[in-house]
Phi, psi and omega in degrees: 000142186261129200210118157300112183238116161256124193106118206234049175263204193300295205255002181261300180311318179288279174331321153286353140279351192276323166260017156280320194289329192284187166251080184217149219231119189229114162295116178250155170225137187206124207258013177255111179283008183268310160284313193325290217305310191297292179347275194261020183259330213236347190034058154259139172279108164033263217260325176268141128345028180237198171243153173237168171337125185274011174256001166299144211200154157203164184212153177273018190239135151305279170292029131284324159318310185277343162293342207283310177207182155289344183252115172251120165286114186271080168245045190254121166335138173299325175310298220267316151033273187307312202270347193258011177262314166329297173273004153270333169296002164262008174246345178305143182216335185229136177323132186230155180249124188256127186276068206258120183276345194277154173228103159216176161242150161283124183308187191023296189292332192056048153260118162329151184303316195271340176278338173279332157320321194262013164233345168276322182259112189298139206287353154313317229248329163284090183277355170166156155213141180231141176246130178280113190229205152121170166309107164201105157256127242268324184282358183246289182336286216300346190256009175099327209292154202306092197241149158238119191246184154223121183258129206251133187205137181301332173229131198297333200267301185300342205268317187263005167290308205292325198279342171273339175232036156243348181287155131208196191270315222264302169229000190269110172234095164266171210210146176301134170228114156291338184286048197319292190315298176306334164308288176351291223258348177289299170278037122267329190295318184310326183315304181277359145311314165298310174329297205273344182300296182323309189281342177296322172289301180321318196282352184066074169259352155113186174308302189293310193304321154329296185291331168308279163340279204313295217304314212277328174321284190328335171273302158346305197277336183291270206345266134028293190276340172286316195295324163293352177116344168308163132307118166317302213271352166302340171273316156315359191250180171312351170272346205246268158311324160313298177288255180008286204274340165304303183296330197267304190248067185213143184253000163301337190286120175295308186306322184278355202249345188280312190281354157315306188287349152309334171277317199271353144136015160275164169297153155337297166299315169309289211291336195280319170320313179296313214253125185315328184248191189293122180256116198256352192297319181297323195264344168284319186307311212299325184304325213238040151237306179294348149272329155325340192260317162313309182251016159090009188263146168286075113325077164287309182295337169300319190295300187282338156320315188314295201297309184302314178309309173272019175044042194270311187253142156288163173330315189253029154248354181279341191276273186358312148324291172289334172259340137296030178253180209273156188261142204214171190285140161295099163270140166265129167281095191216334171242000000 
């Protein structure tokens, strides 16, 4: 089967080996000719040391890309999301099923990758859409070790064409969803839960302040994911607490190494500068305060992420800020 991915960085590249080892035939479109060329001279992947498969193919061109196949892979910034489904939907001629692995929300509107599909892609043209999620770092894929995604789809039968055709035996196992939005919206929120983690290790508070943070994140990520419309127990799940704990306590994790140089005393720009790949966790905090703010949730750590990212508070006026709130009962959001 032939499968388009757009977007040839750290994680579309990786994932396209995963379906080229499934025996699918992968086209990458990238708009950096600095990846194509490794692509396609050298079959080195972009960002690792590695070699990836020489039947992998990439092109700087769009509509070669959007010709290639029917399956479109979404491996692209949340930012750009929107400007690059415009232009593929001015290349369009035939129904495409679009696949999206990025984890983000979008600001102001605080809409998910599939609401924007769906406002972006004219609806001839859209034969379907699933978002690809879970614990997973693009530096353990690439070398095969042992990953669990969930592919979440409004139809259940399409969640599971996508869950067949990233599964294998040897290191992949995906699992089903109906619950697009609680995926969705699961794996971006952690993003910004990795952010605070990252600065409580910068500030060196040590481990239990970690476990805290993540623990108390996790209500954070229901809230959130209930108000949008999710499922509760979709955050408890491989989208939610799963990616989380990869993400929150990891130094492979971008989200966690950006909010580290934020502890230890670089700026927001200074720490973003620094870092080679897309970090989505700072613009999901600014989304997930601007949803907090819509529906009225008790976010304490988004709100002082907010401030801090906007330099309103330093990191350690920010713990402060959290550990002066009123002392209250431990509730599980579970029902």
């Amino acid at each position: 089967m032939k499968i388009t991915c757009i977007g040839g960085g750290a994680w579309g590249t990786t994932l396209s080996q995963v379906l080229s080892d499934n025996q699918h035939e992968v086209l990458i479109r990238d708009i950096n000719r600095h990846f194509v060329d490794k692509i396609n001279t050298t079959h080195t992947h972009p960002f690792f040391d590695t070699t990836i498969p020489a039947n992998i193919r990439a092109t700087v061109s769009l509509e070669e890309a959007i010709n290639f196949s029917d399956i479109i892979l979404l491996s692209v910034p949340t930012k750009v999301t929107r400007q690059v489904l415009k232009e593929i939907n001015a290349l369009l001629n035939t129904p495409k099923i679009f696949i999206n692995v990025s984890k983000g929300i979008e600001p102001e509107t605080s809409f998910c990758v599939s609401q924007i599909v769906e406002e972006e892609i004219e609806v001839q043209y859209l034969k379907g859409y699933v978002n690809l999620s879970g614990p997973s770092h693009a530096e353990e894929l690439i070398l095969r070790k042992l990953t669990s995604l969930v592919a979440a789809s409004k139809d259940l039968e399409l969640a599971k064409f996508v869950q067949n055709l990233f599964s294998n035996d040897h290191y992949l196992r995906v699992y089903t969803s109906t619950d697009v939005i609680g995926v969705e919206t699961s794996g971006a929120i952690k993003n910004a839960i990795a952010i605070i983690s990252g600065v409580a290790y910068g500030m060196g508070l040590g481990e239990n302040a970690r476990a805290f943070l993540i623990s108390r994140g996790v209500r954070e990520i229901v809230l959130i994911v209930s108000a949008l419309g999710g499922k509760k127990e979709t955050a408890y799940g491989l989208s939610g607490i799963g990616d989380l704990i990869v993400t929150a306590s990891s130094m492979n994790s971008r989200n966690f190494q950006c909010g580290l140089k934020i502890g230890q005393g670089m700026s927001v720009e200074e720490a973003l500068a620094s870092m080679e790949q897309t970090v989505e966790g700072i613009k999901t905090i600014k989304a997930a305060y601007q949803i907090g703010q819509k529906y009225n949730l008790e976010l304490p750590m988004i709100y002082v992420a907010y401030e801090v990212i906007h330099g309103k508070v330093t990191a350690k006026e920010a713990l402060n800020q959290l550990l002066s709130r009123s002392l209250k009962e431990e509730v599980i959001l579970v029902n």
